[in-house]
N, C-alpha and C positions, 0 to 999 in steps of 0.2 A: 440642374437648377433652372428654373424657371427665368424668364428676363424680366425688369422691373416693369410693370404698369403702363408709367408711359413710354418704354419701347416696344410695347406689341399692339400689331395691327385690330382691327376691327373684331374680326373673326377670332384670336386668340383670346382678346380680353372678353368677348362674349363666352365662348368657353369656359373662361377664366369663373367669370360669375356665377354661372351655373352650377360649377362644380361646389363654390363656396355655398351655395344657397342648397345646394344636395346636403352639405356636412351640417348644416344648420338644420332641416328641418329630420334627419336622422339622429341631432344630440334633443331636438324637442321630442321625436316618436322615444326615443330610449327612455327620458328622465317621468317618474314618477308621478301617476294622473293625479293622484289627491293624497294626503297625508293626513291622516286622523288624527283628532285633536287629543288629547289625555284624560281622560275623565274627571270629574272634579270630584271629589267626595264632598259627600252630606257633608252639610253646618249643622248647628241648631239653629239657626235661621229656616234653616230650609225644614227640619221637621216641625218648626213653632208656624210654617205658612202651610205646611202638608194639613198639622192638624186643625187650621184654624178652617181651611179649606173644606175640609173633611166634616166640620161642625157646623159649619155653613149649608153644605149641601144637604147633611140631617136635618137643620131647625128648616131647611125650604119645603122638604122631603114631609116632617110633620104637618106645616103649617097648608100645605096641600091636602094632604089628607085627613089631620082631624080639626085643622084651624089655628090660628093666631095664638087661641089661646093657650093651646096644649104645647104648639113650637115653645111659646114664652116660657111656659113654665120646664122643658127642655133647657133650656138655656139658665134657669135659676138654679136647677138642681146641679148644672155641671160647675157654678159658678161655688157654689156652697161644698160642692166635693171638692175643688179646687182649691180652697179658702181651708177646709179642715188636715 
């Protein structure tokens, strides 16, 4: 058995230290760098923001290449499929 704290001299309880500060940074080398989260599963939230996303970059995607007016009318047609 070791003696308590404050009965060892200088030199022992440096020792002492060191040793604890060895078992310390060898339980942090051991334990687990990262721990991956769980994956979340789709909502319908998240497929109603995929597809609004998705119709977004189409009517930008139109209205680039044949103009405002043809995205617009992109946008009325998916509106009246939607509606039927």
């Amino acid at each position: 058995m070791t003696k308590p704290y404050h009965e060892m001299n200088a030199a022992e309880r440096l020792a002492t230290r060191i040793a604890k500060n060895r078992e310390i940074e060898e339980k942090i080398q051991a334990a687990p760098v990262a721990v991956e989260k769980p994956k979340r599963r789709k909502t319908a939230a998240d497929v109603r923001t995929a597809s609004k996303n998705n119709t977004l970059d189409k009517f930008h995607e139109i209205r680039k290449s044949h103009g405002i007016d043809a995205a617009s009318e992109y946008l009325r047609n998916l509106r009246n499929e939607e509606a039927s």
